[in-house]
C-alpha positions in Angstrom: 17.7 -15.1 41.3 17.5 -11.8 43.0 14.6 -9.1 42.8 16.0 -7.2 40.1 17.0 -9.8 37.7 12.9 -11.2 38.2 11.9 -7.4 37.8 14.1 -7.2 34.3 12.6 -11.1 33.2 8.9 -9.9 34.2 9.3 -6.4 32.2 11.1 -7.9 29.4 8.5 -10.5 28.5 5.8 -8.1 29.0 7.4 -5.9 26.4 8.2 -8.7 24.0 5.4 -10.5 23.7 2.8 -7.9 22.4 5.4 -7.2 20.2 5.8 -10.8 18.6 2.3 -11.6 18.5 2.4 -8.0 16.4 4.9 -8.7 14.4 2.4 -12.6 13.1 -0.2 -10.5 13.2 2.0 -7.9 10.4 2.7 -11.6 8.4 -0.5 -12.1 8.2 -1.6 -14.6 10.7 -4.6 -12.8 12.7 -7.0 -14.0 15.1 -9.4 -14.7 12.3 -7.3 -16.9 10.6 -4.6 -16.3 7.6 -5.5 -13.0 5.8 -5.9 -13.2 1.7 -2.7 -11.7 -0.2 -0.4 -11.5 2.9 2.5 -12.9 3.7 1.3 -16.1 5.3 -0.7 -17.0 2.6 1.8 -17.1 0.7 3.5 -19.6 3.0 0.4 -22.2 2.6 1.7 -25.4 0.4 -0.2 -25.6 -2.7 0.8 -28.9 -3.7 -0.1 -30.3 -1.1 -3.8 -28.8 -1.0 -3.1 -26.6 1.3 -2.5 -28.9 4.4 0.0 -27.9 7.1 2.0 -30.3 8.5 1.5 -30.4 12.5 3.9 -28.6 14.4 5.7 -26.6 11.2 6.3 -23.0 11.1 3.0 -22.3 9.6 1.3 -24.1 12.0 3.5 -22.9 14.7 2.9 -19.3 13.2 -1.5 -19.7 12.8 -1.5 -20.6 16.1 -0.1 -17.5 17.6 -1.8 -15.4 15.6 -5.1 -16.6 16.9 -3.9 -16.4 20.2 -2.7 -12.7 19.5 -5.6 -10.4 21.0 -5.2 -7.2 22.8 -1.7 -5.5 22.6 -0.6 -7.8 20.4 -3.7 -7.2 17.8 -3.4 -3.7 17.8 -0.2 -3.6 17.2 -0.3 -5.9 14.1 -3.0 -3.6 13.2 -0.7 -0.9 13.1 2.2 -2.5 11.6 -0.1 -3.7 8.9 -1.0 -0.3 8.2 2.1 1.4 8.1 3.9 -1.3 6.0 
């Protein structure tokens, strides 16, 4: 792998992932857990009592959203607001 091609990867993925962790943070999933009347919490099974199976989008999902802080929170923030 060359020095531009790491330069690109690097740049990429420091673009990208504030702007994921925004986007779960837009659906819903913050870093204080699943917000009331979003998206997300719409996604919790109610039949089941609201358990989440292990490794299932919604646990997959609540997990990055309480990992999203910084860029990624603000941008949620903002993407919350605007839509």
């Amino acid at each position: 792998m060359g020095l531009l091609t790491a330069v690109f990867i690097a740049t990429g993925t420091a673009i990208a992932a504030p702007v994921v962790l925004g986007v779960v943070g837009a659906l819903g999933f913050t870093s204080a857990g699943i917000a009331v009347s979003s998206y997300a919490a719409s996604m919790m099974p109610v039949a089941n009592g609201g358990a989440v199976a292990a490794g299932s989008a919604v646990a997959v999902l609540h997990a990055a959203g309480a990992a999203a802080t910084g860029a990624g929170a603000a941008v949620g923030w903002l993407a919350a607001i605007i839509i």
